[in-house]
DOVEX-596640 format. One line per field, with one value per atom (N, C-alpha, C): chain; residue in one letter; residue number from 1; atom name; x, y, z. Coordinates in Angstrom, 1 decimal. Layout:
// residues N
chain	(A, ...);
res	(a, ...);
n	(NUM, ...);
atom	(CA, ...);
xx	(X, ...);
yy	(Y, ...);
zz	(Z, ...);
//
This chain:
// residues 176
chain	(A, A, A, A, A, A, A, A, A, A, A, A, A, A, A, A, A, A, A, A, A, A, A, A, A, A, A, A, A, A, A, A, A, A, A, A, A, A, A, A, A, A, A, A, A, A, A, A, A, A, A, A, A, A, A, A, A, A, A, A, A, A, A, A, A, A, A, A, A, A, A, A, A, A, A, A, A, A, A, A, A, A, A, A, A, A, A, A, A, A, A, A, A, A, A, A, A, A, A, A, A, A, A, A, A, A, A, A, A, A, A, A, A, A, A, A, A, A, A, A, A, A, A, A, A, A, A, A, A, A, A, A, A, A, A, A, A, A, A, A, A, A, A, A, A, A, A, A, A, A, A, A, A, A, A, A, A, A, A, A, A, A, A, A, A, A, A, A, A, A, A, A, A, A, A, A, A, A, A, A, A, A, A, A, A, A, A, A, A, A, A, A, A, A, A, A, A, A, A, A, A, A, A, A, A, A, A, A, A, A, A, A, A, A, A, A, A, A, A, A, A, A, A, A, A, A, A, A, A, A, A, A, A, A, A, A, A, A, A, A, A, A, A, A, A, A, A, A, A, A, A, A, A, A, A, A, A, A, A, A, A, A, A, A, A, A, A, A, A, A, A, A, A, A, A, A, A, A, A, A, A, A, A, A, A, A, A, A, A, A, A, A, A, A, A, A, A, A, A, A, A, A, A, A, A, A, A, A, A, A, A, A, A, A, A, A, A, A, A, A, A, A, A, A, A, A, A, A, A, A, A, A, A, A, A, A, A, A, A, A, A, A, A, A, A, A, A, A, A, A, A, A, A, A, A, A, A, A, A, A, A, A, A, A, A, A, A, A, A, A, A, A, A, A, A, A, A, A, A, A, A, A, A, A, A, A, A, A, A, A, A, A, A, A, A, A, A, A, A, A, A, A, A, A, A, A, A, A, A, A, A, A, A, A, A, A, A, A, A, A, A, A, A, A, A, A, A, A, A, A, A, A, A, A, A, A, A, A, A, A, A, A, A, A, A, A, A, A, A, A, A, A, A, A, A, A, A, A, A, A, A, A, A, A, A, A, A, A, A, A, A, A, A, A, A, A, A, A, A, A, A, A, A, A, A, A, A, A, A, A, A, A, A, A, A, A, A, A, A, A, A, A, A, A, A, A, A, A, A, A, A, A, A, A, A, A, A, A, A, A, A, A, A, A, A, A, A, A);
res	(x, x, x, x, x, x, x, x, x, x, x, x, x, x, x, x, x, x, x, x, x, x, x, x, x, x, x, x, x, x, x, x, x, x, x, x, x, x, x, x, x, x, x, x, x, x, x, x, x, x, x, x, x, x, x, x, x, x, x, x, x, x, x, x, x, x, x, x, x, x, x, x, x, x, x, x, x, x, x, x, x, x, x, x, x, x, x, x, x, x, x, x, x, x, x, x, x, x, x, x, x, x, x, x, x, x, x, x, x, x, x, x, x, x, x, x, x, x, x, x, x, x, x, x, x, x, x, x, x, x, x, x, x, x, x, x, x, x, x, x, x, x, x, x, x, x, x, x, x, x, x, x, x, x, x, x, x, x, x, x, x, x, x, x, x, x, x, x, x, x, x, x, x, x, x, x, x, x, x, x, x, x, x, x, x, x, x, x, x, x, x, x, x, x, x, x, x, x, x, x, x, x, x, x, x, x, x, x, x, x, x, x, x, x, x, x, x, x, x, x, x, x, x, x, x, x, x, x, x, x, x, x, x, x, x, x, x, x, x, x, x, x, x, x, x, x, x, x, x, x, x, x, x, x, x, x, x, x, x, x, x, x, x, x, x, x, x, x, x, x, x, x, x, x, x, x, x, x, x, x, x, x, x, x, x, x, x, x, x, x, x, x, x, x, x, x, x, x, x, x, x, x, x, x, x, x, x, x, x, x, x, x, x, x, x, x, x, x, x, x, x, x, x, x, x, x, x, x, x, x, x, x, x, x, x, x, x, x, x, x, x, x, x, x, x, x, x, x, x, x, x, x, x, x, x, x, x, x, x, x, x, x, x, x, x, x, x, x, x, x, x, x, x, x, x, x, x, x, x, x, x, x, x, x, x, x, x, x, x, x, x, x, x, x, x, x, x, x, x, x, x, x, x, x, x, x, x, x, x, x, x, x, x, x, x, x, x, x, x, x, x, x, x, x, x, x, x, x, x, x, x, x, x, x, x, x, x, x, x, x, x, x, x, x, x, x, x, x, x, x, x, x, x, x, x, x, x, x, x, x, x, x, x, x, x, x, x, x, x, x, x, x, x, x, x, x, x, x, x, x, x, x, x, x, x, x, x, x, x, x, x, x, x, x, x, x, x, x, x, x, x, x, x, x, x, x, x, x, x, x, x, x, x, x, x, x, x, x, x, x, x, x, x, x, x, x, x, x);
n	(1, 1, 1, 2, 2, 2, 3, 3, 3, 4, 4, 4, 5, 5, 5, 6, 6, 6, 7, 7, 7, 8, 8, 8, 9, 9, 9, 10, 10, 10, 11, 11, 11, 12, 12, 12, 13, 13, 13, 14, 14, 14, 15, 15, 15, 16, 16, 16, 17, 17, 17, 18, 18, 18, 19, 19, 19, 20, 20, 20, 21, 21, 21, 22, 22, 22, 23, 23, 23, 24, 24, 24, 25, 25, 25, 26, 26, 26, 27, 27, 27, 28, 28, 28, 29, 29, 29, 30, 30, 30, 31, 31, 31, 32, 32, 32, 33, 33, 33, 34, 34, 34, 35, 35, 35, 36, 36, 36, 37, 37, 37, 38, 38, 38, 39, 39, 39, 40, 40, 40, 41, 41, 41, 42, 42, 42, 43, 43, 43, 44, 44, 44, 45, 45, 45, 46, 46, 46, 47, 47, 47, 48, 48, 48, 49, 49, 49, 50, 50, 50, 51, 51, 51, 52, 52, 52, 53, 53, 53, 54, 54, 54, 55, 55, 55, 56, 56, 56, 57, 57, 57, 58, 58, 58, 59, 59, 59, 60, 60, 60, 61, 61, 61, 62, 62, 62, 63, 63, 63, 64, 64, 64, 65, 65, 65, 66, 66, 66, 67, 67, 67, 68, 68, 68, 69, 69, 69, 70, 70, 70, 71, 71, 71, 72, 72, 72, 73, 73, 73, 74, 74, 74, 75, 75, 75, 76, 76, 76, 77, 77, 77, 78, 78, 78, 79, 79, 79, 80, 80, 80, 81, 81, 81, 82, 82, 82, 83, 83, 83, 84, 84, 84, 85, 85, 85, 86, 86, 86, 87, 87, 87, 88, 88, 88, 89, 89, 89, 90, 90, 90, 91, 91, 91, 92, 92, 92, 93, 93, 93, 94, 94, 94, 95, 95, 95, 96, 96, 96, 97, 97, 97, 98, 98, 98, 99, 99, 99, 100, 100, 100, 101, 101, 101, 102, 102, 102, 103, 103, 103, 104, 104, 104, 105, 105, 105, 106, 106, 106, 107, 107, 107, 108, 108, 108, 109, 109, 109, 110, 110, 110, 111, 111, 111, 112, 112, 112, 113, 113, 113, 114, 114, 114, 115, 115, 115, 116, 116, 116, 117, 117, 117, 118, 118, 118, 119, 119, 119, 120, 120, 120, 121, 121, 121, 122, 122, 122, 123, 123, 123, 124, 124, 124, 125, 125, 125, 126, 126, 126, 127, 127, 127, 128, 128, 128, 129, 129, 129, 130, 130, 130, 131, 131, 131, 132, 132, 132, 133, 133, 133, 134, 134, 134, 135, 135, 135, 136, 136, 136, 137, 137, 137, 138, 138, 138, 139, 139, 139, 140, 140, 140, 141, 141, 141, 142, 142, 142, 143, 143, 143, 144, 144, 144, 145, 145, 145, 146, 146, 146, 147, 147, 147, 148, 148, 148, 149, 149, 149, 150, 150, 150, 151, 151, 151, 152, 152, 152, 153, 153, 153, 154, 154, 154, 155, 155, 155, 156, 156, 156, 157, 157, 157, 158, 158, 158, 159, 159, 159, 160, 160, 160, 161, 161, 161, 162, 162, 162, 163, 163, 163, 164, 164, 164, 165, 165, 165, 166, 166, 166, 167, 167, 167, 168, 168, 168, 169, 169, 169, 170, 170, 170, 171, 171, 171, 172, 172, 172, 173, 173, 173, 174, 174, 174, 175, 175, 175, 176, 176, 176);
atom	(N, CA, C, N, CA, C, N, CA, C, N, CA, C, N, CA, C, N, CA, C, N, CA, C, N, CA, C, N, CA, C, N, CA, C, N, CA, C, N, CA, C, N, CA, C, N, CA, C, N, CA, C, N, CA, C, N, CA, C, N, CA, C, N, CA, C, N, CA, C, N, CA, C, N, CA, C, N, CA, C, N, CA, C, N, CA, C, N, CA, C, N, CA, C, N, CA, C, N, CA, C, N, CA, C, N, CA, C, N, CA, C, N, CA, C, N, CA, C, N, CA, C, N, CA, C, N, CA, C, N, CA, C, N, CA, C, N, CA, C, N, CA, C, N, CA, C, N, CA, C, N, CA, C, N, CA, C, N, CA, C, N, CA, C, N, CA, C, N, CA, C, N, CA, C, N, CA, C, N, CA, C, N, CA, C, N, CA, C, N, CA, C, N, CA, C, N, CA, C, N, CA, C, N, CA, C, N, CA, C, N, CA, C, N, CA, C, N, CA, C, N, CA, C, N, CA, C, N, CA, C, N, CA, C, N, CA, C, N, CA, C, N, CA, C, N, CA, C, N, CA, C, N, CA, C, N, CA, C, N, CA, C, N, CA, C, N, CA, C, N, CA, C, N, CA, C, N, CA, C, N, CA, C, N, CA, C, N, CA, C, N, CA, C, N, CA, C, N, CA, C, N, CA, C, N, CA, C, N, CA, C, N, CA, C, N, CA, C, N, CA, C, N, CA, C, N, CA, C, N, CA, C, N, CA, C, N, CA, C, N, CA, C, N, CA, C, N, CA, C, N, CA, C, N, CA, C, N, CA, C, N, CA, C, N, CA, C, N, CA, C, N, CA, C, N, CA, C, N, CA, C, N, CA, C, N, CA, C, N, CA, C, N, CA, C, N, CA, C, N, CA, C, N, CA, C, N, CA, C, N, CA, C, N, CA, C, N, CA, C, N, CA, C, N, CA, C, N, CA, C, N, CA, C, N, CA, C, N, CA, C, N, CA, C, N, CA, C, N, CA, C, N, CA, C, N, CA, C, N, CA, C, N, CA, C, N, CA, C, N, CA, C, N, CA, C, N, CA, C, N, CA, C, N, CA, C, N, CA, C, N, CA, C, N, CA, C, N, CA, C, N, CA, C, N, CA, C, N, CA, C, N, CA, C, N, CA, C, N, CA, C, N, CA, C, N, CA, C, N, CA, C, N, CA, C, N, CA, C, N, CA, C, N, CA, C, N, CA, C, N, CA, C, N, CA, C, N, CA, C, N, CA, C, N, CA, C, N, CA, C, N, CA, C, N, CA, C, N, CA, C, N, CA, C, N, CA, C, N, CA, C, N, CA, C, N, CA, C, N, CA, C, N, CA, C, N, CA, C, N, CA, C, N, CA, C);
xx	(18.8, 19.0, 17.7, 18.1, 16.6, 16.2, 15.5, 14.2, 15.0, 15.6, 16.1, 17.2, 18.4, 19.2, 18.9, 17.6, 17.5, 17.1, 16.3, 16.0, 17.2, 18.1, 19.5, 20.0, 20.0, 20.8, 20.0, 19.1, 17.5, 17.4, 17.7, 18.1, 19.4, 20.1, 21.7, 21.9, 20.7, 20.8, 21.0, 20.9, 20.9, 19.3, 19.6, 17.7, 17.4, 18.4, 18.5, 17.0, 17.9, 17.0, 15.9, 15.6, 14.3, 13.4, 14.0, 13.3, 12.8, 13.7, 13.1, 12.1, 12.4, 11.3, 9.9, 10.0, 8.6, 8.1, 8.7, 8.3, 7.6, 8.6, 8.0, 5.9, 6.5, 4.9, 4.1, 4.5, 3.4, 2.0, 1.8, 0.3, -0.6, 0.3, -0.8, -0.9, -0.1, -0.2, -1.0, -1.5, -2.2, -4.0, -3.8, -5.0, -5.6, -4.8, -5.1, -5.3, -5.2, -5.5, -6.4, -7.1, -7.7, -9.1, -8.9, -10.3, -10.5, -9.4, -9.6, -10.0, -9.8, -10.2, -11.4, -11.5, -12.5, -12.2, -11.3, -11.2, -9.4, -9.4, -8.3, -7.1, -7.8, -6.7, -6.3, -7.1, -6.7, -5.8, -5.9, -5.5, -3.7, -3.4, -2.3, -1.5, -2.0, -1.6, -1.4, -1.8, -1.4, -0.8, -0.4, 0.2, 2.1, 1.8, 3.1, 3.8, 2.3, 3.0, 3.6, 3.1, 3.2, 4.3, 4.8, 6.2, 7.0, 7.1, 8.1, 8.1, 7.3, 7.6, 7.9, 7.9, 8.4, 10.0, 10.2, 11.8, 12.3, 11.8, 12.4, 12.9, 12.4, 11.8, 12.2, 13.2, 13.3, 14.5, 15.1, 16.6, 15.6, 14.8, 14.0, 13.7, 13.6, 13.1, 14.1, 13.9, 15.1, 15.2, 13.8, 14.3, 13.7, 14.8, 14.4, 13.4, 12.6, 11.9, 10.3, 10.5, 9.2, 9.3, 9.8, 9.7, 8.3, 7.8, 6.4, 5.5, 5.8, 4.7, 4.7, 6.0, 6.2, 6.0, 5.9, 5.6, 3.7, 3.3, 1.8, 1.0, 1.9, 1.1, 1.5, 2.5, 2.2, 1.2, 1.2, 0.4, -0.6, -1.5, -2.6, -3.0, -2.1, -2.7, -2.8, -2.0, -2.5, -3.6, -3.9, -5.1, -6.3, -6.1, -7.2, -7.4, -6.1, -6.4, -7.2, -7.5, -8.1, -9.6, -9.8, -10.7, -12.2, -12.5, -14.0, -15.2, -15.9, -16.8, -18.1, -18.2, -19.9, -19.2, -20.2, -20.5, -19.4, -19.4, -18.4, -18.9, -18.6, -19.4, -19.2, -18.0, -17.6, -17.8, -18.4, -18.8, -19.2, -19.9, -20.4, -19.7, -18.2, -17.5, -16.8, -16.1, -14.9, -13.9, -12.9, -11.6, -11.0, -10.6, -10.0, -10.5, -12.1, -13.1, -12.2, -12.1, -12.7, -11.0, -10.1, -8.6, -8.5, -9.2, -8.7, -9.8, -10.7, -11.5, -10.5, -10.1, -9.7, -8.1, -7.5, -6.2, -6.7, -7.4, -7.8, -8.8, -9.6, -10.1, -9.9, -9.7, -8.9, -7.8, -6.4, -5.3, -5.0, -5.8, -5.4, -4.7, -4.5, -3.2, -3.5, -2.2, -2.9, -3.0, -3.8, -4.4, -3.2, -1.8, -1.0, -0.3, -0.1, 0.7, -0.2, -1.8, -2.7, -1.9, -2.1, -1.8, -0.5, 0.1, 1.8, 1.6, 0.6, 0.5, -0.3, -1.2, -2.2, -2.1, -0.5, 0.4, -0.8, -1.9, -2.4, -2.1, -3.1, -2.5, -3.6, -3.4, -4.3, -5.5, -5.8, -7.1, -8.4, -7.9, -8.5, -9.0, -8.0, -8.3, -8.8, -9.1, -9.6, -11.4, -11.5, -13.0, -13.0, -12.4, -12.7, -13.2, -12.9, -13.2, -14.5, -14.7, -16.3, -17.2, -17.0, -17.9, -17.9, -17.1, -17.2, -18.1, -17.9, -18.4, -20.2, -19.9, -22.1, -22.7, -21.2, -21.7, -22.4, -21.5, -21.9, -22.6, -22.8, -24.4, -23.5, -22.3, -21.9, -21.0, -20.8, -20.4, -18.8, -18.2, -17.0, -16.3, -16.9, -16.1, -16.4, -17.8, -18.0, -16.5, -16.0, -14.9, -13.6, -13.5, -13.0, -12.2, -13.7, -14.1, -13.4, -14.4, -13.6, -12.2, -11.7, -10.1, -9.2, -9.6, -9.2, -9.3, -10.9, -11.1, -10.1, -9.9, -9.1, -8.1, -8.0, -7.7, -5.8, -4.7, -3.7, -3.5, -3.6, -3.4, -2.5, -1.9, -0.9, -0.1, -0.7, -0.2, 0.9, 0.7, 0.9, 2.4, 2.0, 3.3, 4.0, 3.8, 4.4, 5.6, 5.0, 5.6, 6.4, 6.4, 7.0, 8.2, 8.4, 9.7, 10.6, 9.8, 10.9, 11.5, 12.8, 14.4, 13.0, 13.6, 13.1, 13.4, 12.7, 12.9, 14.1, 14.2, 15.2, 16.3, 17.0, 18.9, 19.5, 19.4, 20.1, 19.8, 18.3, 17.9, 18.5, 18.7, 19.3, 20.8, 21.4, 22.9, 23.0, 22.5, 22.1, 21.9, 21.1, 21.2, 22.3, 22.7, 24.0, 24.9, 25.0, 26.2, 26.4, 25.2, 25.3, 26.0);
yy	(4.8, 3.5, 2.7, 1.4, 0.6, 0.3, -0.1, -0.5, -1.6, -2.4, -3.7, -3.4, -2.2, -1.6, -1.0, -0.4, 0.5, 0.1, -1.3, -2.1, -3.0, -3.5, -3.8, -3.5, -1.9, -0.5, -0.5, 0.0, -0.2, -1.2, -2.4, -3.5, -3.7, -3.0, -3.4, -1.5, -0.7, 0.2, 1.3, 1.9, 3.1, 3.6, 4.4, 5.2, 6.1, 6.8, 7.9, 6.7, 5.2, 4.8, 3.9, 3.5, 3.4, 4.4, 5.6, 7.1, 7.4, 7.0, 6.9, 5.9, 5.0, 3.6, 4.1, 4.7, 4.8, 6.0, 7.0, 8.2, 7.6, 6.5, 6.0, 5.7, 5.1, 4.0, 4.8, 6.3, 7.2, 7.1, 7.4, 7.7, 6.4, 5.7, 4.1, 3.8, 3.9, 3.5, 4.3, 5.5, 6.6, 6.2, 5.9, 5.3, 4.4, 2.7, 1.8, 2.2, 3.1, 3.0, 4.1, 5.1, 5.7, 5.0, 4.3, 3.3, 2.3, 2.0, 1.4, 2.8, 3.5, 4.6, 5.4, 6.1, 6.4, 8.3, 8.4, 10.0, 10.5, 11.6, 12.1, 12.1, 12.9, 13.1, 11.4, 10.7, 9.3, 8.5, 9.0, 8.1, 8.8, 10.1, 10.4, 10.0, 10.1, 9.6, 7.9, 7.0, 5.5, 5.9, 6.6, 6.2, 6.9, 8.2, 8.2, 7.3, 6.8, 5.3, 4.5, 3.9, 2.8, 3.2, 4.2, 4.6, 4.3, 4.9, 4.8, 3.5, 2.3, 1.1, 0.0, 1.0, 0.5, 0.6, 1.7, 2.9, 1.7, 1.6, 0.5, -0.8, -1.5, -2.7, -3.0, -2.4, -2.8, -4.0, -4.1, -5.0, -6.2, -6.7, -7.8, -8.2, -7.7, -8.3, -8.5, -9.9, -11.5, -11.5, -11.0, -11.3, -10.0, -9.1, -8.3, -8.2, -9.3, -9.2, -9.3, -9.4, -9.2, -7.9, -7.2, -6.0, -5.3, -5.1, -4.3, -5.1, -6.3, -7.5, -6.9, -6.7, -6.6, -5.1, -4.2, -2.8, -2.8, -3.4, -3.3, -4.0, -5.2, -5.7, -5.0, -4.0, -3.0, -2.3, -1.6, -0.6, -0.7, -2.0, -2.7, -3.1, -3.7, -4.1, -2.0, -1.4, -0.5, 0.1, 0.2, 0.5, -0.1, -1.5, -2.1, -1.8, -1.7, -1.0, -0.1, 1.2, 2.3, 2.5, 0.9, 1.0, 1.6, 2.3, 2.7, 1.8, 1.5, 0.2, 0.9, 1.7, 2.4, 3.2, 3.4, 4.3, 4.2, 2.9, 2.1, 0.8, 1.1, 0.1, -1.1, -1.5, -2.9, -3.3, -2.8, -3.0, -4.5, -4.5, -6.2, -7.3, -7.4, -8.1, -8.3, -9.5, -10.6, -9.4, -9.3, -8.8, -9.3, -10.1, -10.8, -10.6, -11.1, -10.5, -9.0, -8.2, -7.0, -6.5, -7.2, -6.9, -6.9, -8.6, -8.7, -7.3, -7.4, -6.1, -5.1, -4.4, -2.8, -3.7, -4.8, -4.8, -5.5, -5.8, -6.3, -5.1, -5.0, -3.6, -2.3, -2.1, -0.6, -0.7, -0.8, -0.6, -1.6, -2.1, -3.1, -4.1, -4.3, -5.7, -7.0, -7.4, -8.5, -9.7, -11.0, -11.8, -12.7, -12.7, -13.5, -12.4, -11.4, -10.5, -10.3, -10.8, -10.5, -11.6, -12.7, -14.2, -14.5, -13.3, -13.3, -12.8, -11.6, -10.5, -11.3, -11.8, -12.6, -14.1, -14.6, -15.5, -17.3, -16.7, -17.6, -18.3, -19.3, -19.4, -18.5, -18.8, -17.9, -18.0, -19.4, -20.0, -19.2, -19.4, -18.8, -17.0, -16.6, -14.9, -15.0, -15.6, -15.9, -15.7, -17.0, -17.5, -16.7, -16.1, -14.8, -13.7, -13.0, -12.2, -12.4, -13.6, -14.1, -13.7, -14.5, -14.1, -12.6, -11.8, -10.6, -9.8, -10.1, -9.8, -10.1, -11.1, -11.4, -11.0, -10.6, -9.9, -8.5, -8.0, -6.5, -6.3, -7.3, -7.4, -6.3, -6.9, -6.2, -4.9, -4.1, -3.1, -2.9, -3.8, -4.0, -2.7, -2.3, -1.3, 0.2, 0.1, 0.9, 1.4, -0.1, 0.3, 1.1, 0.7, 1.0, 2.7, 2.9, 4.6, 5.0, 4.7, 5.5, 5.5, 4.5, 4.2, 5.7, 5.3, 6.2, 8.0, 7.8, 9.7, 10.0, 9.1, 9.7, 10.6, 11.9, 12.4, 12.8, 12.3, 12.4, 13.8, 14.2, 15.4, 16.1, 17.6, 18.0, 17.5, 17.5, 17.2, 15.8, 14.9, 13.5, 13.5, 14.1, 14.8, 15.3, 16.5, 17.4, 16.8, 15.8, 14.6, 14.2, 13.2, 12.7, 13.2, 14.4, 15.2, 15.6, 15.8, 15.7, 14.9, 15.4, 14.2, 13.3, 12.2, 11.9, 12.6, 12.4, 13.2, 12.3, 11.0, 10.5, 10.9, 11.0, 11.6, 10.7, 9.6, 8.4, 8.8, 9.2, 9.5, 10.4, 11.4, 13.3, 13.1, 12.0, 12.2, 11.5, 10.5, 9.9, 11.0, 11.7, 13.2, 14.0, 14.4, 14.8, 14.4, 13.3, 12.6, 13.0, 13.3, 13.0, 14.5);
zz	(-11.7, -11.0, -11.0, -11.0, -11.5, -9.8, -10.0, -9.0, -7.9, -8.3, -7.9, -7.3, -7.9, -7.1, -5.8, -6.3, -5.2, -4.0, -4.1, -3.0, -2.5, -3.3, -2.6, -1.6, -2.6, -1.2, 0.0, -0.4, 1.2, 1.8, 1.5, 2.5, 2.9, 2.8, 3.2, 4.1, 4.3, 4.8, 4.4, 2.9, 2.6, 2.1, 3.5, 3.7, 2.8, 1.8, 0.5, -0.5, -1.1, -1.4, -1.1, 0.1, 0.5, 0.1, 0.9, 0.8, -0.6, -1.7, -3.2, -3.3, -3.4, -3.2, -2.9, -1.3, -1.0, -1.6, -2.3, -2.9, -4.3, -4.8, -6.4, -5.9, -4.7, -4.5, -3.8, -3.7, -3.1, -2.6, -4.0, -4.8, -4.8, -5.2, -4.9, -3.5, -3.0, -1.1, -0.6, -1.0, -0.7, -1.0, -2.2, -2.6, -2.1, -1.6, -1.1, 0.3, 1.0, 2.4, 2.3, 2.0, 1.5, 1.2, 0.7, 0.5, 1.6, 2.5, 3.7, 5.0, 4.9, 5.4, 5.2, 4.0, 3.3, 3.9, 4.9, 5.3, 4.9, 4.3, 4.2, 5.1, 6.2, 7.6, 8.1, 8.4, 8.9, 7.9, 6.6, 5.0, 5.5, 5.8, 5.9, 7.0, 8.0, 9.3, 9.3, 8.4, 8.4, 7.3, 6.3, 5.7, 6.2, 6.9, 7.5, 8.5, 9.3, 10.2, 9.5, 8.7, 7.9, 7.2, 6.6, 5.8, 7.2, 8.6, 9.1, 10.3, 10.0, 10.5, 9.2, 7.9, 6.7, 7.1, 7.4, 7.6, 8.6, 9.8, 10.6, 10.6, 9.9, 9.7, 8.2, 7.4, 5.9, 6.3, 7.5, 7.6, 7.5, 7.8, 7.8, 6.7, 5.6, 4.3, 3.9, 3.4, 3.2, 1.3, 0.9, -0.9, -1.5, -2.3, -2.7, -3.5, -4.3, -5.6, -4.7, -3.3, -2.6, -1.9, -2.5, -1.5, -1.6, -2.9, -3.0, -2.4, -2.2, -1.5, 0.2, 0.7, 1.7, 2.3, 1.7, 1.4, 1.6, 0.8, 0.5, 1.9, 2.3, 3.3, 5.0, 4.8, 6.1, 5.9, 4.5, 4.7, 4.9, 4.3, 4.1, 5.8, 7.1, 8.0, 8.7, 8.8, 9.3, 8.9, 7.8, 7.4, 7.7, 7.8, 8.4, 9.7, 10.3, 12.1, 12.3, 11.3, 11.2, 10.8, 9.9, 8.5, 9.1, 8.5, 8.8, 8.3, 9.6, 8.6, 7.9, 8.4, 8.1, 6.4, 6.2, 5.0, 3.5, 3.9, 2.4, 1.7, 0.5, -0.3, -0.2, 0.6, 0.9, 2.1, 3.1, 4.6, 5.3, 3.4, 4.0, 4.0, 3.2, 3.5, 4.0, 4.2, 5.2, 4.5, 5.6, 5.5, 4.2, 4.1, 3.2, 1.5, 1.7, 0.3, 0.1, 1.1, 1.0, 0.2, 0.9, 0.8, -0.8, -1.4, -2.5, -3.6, -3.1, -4.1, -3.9, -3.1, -3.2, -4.3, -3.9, -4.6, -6.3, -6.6, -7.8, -8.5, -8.3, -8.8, -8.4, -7.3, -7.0, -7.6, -6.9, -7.5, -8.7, -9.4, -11.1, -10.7, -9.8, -9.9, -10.6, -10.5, -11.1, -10.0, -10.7, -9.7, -9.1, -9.7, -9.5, -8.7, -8.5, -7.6, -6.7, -6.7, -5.1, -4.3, -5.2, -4.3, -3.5, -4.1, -3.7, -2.4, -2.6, -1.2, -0.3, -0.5, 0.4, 0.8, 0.3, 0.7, 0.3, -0.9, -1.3, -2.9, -3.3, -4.8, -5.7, -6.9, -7.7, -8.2, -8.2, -8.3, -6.9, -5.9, -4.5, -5.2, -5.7, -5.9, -6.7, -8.3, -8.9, -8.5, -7.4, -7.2, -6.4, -5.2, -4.3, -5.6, -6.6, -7.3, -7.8, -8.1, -8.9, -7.9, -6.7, -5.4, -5.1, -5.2, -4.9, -5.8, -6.8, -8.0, -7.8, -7.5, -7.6, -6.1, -5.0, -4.1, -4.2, -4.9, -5.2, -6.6, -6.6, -8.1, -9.2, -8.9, -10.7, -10.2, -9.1, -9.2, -8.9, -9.7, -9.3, -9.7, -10.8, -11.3, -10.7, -10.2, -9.1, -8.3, -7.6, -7.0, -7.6, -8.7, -10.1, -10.2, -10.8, -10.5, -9.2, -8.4, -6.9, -6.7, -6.6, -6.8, -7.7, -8.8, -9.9, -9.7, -8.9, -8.4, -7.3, -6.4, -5.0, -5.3, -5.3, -5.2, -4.3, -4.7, -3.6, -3.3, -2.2, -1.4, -1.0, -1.4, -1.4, -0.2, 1.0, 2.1, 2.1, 1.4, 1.0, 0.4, -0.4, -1.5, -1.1, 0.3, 0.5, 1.8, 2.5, 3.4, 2.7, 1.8, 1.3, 0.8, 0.5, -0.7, 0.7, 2.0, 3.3, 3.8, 3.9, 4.3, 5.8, 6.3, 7.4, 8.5, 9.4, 10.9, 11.6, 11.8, 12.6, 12.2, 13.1, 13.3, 12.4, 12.5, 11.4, 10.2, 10.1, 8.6, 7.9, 8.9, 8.6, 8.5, 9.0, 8.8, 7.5, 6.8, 5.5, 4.6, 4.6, 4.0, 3.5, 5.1, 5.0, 4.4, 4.1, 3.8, 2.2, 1.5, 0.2, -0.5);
//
């Protein structure tokens, strides 16, 4: 089933494929809060919040072709709720600087799907990237690297491949 189905179903209420959806986008969501975190235990705990205010909250999203937009920017503010400021290479920057580095050089995106997520145009992420760039004297790919080593943790994986806890979720289960 393609991607676009599956988010149909998830917005019209079938939690089987949300529950796929957010299994596809695991590993990246893990990553990106991860680097807003910088600690394992806290990276899993926003990321299981954040899947299940994802779980709540999918009747709300109005156009399906924004759903990873809408997916990335939960996961992205609870992680900032958590973010560790000490001992990360991006400490020195504005939220925002700091958002577009981990989504442009951590997770690859591209600069016209930042602007989608950061509800700006593309020129702004663009010149945000240049400045980031002569902020950190070149080590963009610094970020790069680290991104690419994080490691997803069995624990992560192991969440994820379980039906949900809510009763609604489990009779969805059931049903199949």
């Amino acid at each position: 089933m393609n991607e676009i189905k599956l988010i149909r179903s998830a917005i019209r209420g079938n939690k089987i494929s949300l529950h796929t959806l957010l299994l596809l986008h695991r590993s990246q969501l893990y990553k990106i809060i991860h680097t807003y975190t910088n600690d394992e235990k806290i990276a899993i705990d926003t990321l299981c919040e954040a899947t299940e205010d994802c779980i709540r909250t999918i009747h709300q999203l109005k156009r399906e072709e924004l759903f990873y937009t809408w997916m990335l920017r939960k996961h992205i503010s609870r992680a900032v709720e958590r973010y560790d400021y000490k001992r990360h290479l991006l400490s020195n920057l504005s939220t925002t600087y700091r958002t577009v580095a981990i989504l442009l050089f951590g997770a690859q995106l591209q600069t016209n799907m930042v602007a989608t997520i950061l509800h700006t145009n593309q020129q702004a992420i663009i010149d945000m990237a240049t400045q980031i760039d002569i902020d950190l004297q070149g080590k963009a790919t610094i970020i790069t690297e680290q991104f690419i080593r994080i490691p997803v943790p069995l624990q992560a994986i192991e969440y994820a491949l379980q039906p949900p806890k809510t009763k609604r979720l489990f009779r969805s289960y059931l049903m199949l």
